[in-house]
MOPAC internal coordinates of N, CA, C and O (Angstrom, degrees):
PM7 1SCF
backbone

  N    0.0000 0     0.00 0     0.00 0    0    0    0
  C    1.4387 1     0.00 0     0.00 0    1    0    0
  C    1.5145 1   109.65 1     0.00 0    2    1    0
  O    1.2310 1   123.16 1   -45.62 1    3    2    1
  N    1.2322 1   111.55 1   134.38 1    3    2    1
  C    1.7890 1   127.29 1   157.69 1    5    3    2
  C    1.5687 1   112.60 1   -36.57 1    6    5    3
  O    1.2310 1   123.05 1   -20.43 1    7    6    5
  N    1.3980 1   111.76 1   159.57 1    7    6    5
  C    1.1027 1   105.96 1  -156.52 1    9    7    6
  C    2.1440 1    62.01 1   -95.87 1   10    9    7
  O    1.2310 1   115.34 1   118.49 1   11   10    9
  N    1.1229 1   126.45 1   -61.51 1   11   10    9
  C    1.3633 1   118.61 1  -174.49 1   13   11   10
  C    1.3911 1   122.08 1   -34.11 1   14   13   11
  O    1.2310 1   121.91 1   166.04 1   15   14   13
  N    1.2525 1   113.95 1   -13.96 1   15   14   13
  C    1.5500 1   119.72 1  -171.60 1   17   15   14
  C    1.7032 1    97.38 1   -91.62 1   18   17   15
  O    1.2310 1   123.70 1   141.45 1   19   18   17
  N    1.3339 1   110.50 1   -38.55 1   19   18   17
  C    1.4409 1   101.88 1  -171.44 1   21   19   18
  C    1.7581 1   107.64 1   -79.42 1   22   21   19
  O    1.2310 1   126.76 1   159.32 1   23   22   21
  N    1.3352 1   104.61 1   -20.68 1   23   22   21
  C    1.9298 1   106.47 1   171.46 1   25   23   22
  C    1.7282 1   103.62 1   -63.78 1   26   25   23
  O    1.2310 1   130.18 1   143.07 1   27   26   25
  N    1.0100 1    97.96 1   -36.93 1   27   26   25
  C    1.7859 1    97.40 1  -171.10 1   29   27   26
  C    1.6007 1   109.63 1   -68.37 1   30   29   27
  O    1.2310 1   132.94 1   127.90 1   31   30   29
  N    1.5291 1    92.60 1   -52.10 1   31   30   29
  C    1.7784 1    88.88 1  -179.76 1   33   31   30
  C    1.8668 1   109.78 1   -50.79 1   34   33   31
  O    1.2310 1   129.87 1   127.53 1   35   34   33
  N    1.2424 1    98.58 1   -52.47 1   35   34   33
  C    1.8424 1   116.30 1  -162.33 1   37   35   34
  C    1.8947 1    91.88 1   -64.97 1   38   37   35
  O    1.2310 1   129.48 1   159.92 1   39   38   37
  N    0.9561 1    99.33 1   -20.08 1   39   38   37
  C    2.0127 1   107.02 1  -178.02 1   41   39   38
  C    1.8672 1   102.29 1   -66.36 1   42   41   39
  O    1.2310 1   134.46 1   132.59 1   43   42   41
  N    1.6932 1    89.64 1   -47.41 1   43   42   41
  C    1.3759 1   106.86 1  -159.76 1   45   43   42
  C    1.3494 1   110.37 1   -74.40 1   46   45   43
  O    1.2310 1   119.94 1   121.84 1   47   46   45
  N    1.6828 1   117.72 1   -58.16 1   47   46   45
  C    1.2424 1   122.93 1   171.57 1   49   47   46
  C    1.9237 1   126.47 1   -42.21 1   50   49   47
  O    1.2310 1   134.92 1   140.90 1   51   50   49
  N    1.4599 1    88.73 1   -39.10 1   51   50   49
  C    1.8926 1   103.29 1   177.80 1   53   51   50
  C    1.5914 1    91.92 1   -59.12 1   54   53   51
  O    1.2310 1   125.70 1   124.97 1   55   54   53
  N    1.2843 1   106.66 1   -55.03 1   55   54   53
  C    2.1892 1   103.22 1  -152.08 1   57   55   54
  C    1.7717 1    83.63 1   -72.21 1   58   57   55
  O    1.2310 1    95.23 1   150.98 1   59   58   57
  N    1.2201 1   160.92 1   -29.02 1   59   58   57
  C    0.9036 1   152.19 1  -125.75 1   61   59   58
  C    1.9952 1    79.98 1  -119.08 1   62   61   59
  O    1.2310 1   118.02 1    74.64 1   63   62   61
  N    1.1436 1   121.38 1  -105.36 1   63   62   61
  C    1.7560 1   106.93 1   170.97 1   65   63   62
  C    1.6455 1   131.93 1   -40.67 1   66   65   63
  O    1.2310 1   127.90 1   176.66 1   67   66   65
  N    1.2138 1   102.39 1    -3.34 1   67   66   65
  C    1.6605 1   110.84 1   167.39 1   69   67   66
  C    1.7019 1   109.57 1   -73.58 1   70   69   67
  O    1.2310 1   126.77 1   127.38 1   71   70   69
  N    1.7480 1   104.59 1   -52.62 1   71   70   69
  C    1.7221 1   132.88 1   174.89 1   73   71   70
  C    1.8826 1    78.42 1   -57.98 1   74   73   71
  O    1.2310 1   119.49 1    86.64 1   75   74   73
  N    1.0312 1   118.57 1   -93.36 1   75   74   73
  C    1.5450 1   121.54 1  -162.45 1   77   75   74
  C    1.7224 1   114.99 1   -16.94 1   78   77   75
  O    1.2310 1   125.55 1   120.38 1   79   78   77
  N    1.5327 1   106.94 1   -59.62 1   79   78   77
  C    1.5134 1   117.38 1  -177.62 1   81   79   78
  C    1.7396 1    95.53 1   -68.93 1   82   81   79
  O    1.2310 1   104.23 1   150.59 1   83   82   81
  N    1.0927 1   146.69 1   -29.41 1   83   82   81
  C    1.7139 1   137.72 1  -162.11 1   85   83   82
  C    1.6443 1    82.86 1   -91.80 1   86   85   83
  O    1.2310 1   109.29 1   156.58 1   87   86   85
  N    1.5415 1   137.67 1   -23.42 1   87   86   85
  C    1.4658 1   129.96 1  -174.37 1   89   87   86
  C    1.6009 1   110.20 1   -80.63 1   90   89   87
  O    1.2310 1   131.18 1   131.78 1   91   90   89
  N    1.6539 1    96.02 1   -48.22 1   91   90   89
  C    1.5409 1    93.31 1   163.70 1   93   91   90
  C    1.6932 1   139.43 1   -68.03 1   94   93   91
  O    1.2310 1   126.97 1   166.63 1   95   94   93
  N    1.1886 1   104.20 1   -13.37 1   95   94   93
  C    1.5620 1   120.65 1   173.03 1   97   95   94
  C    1.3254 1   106.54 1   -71.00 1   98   97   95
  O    1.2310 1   119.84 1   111.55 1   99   98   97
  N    1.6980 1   117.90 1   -68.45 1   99   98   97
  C    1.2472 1    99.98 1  -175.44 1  101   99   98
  C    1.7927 1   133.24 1   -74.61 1  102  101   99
  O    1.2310 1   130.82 1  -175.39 1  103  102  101
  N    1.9706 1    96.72 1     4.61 1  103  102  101
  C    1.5921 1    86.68 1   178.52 1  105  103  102
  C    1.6638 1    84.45 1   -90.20 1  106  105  103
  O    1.2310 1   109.73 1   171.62 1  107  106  105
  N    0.9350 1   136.87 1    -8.38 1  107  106  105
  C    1.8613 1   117.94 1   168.12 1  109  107  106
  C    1.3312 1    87.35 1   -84.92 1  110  109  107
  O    1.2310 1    82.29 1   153.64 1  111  110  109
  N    1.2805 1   172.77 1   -26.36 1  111  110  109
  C    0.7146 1   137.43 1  -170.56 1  113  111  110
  C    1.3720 1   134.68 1   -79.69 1  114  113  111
  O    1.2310 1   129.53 1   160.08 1  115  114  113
  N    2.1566 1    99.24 1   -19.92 1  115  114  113
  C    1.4949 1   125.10 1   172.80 1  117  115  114
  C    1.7238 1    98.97 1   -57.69 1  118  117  115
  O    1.2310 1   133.68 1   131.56 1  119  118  117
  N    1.7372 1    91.17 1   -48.44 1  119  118  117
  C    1.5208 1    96.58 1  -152.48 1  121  119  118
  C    1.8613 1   113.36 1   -68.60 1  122  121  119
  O    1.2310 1   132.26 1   166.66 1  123  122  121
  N    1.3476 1    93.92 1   -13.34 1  123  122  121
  C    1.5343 1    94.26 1   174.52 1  125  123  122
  C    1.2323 1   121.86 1   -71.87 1  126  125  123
  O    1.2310 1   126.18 1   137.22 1  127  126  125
  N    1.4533 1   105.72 1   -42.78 1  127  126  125
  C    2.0796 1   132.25 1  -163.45 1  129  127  126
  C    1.7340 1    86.32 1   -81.66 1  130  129  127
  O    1.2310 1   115.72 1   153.35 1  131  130  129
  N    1.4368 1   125.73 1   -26.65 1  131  130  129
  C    1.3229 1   104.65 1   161.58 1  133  131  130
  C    1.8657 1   126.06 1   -81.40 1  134  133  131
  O    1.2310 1   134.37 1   158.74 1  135  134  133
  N    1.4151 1    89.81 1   -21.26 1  135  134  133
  C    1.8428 1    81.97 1   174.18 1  137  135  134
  C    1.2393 1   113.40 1   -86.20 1  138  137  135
  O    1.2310 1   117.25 1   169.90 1  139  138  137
  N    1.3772 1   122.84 1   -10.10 1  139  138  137
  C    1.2954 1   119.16 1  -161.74 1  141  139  138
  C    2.3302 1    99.23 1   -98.61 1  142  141  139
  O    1.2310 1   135.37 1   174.02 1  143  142  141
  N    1.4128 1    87.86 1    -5.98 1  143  142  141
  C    1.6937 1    85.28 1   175.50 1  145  143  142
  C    1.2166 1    93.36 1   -95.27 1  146  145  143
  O    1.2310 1   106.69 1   142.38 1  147  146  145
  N    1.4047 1   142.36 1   -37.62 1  147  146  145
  C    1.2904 1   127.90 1   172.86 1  149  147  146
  C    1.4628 1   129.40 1   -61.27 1  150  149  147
  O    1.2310 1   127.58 1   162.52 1  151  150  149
  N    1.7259 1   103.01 1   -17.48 1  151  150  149
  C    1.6018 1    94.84 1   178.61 1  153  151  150
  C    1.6117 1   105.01 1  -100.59 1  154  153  151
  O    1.2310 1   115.38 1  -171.59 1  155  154  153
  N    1.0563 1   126.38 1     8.41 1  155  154  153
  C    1.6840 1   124.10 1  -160.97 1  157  155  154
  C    2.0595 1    75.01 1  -120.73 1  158  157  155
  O    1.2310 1   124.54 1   138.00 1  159  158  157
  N    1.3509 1   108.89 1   -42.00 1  159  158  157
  C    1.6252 1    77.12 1  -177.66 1  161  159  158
  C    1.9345 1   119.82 1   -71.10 1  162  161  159
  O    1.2310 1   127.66 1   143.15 1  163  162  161
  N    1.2755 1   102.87 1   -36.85 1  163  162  161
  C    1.6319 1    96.05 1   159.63 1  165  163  162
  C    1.6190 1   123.90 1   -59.88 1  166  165  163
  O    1.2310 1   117.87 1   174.09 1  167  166  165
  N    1.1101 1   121.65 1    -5.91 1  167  166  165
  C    1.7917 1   111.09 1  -171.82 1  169  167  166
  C    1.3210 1    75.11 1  -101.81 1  170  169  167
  O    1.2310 1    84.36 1  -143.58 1  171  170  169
  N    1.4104 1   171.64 1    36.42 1  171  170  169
  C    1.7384 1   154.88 1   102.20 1  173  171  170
  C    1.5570 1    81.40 1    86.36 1  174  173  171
  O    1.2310 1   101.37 1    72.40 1  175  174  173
  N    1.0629 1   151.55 1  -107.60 1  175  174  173
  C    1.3619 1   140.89 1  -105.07 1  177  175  174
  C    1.6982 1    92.13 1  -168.01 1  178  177  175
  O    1.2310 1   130.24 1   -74.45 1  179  178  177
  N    1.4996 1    97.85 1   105.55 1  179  178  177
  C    1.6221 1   104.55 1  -157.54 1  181  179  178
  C    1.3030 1   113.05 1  -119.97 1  182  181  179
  O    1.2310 1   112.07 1   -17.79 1  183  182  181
  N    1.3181 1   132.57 1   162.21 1  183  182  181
  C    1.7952 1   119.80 1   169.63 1  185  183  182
  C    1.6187 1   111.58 1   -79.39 1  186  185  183
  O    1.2310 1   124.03 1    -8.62 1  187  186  185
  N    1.0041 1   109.87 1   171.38 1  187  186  185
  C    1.5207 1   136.32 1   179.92 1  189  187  186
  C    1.9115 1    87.40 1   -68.47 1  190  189  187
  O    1.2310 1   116.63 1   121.87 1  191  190  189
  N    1.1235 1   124.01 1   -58.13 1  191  190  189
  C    1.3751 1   135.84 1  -157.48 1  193  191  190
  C    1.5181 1   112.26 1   -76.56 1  194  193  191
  O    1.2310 1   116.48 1   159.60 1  195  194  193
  N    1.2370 1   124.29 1   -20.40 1  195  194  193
  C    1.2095 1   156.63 1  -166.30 1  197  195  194
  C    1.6603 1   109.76 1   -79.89 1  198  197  195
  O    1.2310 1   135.00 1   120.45 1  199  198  197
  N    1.4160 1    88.59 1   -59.55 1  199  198  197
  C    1.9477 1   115.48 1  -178.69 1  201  199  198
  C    1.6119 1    90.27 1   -79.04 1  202  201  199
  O    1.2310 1   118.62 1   113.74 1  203  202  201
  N    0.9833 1   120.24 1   -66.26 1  203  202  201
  C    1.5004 1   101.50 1   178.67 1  205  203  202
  C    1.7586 1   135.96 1   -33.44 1  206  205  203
  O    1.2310 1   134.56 1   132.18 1  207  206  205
  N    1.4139 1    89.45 1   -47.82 1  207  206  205
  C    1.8978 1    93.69 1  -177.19 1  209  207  206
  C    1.3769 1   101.88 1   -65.88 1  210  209  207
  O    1.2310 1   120.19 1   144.69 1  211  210  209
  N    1.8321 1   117.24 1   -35.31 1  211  210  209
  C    0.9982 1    97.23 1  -168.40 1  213  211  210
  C    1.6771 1   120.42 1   -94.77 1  214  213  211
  O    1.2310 1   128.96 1   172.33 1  215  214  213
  N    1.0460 1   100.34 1    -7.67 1  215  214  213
  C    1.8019 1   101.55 1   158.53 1  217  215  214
  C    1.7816 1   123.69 1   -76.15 1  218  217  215
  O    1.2310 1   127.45 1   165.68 1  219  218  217
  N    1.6594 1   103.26 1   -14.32 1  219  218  217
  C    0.9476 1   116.01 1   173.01 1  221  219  218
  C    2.1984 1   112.52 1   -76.58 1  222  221  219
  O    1.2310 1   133.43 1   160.11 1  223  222  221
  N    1.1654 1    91.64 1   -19.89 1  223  222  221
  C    2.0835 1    90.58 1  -156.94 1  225  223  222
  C    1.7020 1    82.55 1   -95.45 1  226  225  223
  O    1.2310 1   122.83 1   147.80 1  227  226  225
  N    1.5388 1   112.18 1   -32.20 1  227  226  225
  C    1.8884 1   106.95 1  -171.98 1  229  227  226
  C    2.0246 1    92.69 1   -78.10 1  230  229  227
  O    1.2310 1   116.13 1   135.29 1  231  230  229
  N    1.1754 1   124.96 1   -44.71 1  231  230  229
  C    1.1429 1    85.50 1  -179.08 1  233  231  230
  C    1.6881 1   151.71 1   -66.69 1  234  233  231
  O    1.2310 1   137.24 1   162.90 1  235  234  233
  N    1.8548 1    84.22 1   -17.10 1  235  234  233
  C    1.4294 1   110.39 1   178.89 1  237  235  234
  C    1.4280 1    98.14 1   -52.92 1  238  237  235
  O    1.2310 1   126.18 1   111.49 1  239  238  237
  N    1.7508 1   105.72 1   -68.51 1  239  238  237
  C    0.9418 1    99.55 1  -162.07 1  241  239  238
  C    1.7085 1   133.40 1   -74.03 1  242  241  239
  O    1.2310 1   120.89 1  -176.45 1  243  242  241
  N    1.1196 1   115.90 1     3.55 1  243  242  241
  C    1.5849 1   134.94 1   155.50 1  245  243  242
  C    1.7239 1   101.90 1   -51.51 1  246  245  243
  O    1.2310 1   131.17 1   109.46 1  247  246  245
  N    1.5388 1    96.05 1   -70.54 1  247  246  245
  C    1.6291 1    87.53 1  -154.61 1  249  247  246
  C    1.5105 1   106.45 1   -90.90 1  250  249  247
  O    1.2310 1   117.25 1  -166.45 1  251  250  249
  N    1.3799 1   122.84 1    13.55 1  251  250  249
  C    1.6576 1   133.19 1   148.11 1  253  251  250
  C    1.4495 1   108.32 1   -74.21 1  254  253  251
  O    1.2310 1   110.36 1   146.08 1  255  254  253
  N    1.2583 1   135.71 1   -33.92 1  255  254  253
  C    1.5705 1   110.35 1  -170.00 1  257  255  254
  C    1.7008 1    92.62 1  -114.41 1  258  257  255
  O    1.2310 1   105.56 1   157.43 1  259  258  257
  N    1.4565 1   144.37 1   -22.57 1  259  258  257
  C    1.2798 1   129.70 1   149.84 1  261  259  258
  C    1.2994 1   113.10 1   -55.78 1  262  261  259
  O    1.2310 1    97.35 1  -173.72 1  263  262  261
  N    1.5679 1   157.89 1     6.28 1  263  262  261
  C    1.0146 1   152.61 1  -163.63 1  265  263  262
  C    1.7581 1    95.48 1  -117.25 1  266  265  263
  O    1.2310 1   128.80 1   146.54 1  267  266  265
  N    1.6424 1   100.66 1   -33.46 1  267  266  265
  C    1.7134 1   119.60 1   179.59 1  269  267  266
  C    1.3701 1    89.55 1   -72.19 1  270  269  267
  O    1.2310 1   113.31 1    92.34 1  271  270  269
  N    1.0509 1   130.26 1   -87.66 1  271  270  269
  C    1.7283 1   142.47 1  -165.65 1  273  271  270
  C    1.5880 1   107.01 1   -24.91 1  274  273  271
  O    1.2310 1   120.68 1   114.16 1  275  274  273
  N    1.7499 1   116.30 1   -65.84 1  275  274  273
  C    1.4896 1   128.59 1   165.59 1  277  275  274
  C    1.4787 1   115.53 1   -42.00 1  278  277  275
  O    1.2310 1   120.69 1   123.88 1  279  278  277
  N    1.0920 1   116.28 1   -56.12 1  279  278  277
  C    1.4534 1   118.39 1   175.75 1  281  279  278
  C    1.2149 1   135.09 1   -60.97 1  282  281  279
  O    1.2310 1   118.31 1   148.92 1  283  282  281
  N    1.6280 1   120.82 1   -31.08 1  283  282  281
  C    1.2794 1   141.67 1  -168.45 1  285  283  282
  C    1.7535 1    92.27 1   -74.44 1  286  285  283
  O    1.2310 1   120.34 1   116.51 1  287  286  285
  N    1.7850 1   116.95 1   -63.49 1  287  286  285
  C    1.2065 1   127.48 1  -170.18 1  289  287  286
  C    1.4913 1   104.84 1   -67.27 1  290  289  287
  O    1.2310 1   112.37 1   139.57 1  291  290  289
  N    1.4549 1   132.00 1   -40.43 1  291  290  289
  C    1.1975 1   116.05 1   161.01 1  293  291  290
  C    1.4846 1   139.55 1   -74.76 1  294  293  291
  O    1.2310 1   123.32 1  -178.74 1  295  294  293
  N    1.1390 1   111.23 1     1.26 1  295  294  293
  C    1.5710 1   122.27 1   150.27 1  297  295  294
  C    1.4738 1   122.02 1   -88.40 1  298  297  295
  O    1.2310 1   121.92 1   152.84 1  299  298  297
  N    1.3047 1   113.92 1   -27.16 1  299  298  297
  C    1.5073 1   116.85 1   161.11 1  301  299  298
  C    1.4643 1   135.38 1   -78.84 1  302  301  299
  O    1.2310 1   127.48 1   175.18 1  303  302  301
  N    1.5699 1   103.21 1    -4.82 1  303  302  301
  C    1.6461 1   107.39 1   155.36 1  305  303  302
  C    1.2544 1   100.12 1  -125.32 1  306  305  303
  O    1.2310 1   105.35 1  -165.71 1  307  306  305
  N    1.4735 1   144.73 1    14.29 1  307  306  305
  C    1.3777 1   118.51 1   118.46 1  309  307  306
  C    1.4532 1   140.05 1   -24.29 1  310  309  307
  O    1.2310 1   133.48 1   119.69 1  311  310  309
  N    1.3635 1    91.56 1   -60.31 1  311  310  309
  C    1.7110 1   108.85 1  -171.24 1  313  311  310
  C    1.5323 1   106.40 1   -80.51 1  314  313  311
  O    1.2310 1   120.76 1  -168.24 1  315  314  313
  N    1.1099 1   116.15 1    11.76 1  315  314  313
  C    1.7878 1   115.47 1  -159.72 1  317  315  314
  C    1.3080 1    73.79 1  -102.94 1  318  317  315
  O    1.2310 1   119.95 1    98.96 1  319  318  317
  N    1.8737 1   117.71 1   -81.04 1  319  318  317
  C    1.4938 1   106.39 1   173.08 1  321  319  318
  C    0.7423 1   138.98 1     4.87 1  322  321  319
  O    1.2310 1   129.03 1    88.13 1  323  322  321
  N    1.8732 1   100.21 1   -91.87 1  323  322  321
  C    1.9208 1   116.49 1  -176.37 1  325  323  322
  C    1.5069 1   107.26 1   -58.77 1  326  325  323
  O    1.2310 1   110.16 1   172.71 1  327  326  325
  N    1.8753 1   136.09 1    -7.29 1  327  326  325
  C    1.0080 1    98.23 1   173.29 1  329  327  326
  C    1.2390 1   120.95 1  -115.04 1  330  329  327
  O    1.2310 1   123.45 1  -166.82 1  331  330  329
  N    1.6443 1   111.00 1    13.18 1  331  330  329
  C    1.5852 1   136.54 1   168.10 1  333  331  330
  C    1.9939 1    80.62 1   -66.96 1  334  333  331
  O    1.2310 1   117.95 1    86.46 1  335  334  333
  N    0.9658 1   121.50 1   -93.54 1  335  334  333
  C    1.5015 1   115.88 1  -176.75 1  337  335  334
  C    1.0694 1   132.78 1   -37.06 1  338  337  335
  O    1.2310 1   113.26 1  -171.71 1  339  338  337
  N    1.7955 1   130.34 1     8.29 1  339  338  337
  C    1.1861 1   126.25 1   178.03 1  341  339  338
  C    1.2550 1   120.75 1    92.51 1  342  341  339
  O    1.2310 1   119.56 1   157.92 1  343  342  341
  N    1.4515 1   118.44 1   -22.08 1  343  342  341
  C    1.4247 1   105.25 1   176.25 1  345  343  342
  C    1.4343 1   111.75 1   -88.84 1  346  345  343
  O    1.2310 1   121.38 1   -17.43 1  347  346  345
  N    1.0207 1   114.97 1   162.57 1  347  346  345
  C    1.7817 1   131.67 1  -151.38 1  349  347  346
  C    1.3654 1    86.47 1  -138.93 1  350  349  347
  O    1.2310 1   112.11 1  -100.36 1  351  350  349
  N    1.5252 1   132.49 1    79.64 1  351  350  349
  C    1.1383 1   120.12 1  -166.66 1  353  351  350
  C    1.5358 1   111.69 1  -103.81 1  354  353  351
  O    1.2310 1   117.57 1  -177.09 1  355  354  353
  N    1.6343 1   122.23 1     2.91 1  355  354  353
  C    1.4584 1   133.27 1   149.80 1  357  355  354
  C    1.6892 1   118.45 1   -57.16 1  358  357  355
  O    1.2310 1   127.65 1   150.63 1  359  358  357
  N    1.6263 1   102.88 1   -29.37 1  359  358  357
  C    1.1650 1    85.94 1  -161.63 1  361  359  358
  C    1.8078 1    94.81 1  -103.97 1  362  361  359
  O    1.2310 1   118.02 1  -171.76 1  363  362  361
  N    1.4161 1   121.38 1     8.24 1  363  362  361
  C    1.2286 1   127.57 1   154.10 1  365  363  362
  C    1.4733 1   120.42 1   -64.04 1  366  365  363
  O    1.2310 1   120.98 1   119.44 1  367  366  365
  N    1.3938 1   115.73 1   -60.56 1  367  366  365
  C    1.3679 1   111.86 1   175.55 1  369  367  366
  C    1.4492 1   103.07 1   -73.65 1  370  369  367
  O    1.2310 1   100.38 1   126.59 1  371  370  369
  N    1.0904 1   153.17 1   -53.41 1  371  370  369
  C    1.8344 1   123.69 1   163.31 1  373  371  370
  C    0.9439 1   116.27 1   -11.79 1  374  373  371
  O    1.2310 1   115.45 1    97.21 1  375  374  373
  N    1.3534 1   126.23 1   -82.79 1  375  374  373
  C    1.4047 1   151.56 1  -175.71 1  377  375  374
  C    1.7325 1   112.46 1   -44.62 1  378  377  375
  O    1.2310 1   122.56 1   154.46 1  379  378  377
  N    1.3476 1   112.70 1   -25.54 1  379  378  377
  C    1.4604 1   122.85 1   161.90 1  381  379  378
  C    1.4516 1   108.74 1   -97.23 1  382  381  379
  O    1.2310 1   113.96 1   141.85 1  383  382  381
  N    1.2923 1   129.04 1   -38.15 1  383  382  381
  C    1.3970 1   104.78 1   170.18 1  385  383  382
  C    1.7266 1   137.46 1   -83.94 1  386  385  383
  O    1.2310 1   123.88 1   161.89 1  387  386  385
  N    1.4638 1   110.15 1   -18.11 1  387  386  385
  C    1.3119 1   132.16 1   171.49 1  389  387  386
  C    1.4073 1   129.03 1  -102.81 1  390  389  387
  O    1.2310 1   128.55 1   176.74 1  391  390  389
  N    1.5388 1   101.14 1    -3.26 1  391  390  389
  C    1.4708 1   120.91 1  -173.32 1  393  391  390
  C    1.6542 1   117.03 1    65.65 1  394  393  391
  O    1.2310 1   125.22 1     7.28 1  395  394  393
  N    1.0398 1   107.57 1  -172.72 1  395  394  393
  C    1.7383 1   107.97 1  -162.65 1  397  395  394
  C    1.8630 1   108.53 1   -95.46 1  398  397  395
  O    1.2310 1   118.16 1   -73.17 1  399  398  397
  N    1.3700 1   121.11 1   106.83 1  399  398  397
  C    0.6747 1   129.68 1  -169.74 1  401  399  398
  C    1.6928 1   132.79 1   -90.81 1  402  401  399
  O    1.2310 1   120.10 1   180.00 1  403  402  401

């Protein structure tokens, strides 16, 4: 294989789990704006300060575990790559953190 053939695939695979992680964000993002009307409609008559923290802890936690989800799959066709190409790049960082054994 071309070295251009392997940019295209690695081009393709990124926009293809890049689209995947922006699909999973916004269904957490439905799924949040739906829990968060269910908990502001039970608190009846709420503070300004109240709605804040809690729009504040759902967004964290949206773009804390989509940031997990994106990352996990883009480190897992990282390594698919580098080890279609030979590099063994687990046993690089071993070998840098435990030294050469």
């Amino acid at each position: 294989m071309g070295e251009t053939t392997v940019t295209l695939i690695g081009l393709l695979i990124g926009l293809m789990f890049g689209l995947s992680g922006i699909a999973t964000l916004l269904s957490l993002m439905s799924d949040v704006v739906s829990d968060a009307q269910v908990q502001l409609s039970q608190l009846g008559v709420a503070s300004t300060l109240v709605l804040l923290v809690i729009a504040l802890i759902l967004i964290i936690k949206v773009r804390v575990l989509s940031a997990l989800i994106v990352g996990a799959i883009i480190g897992a066709v990282l390594n698919l790559i580098l080890e279609a190409n030979g590099i063994h790049i687990f046993e690089v960082i071993r070998a840098a953190v435990f030294g050469s054994i």
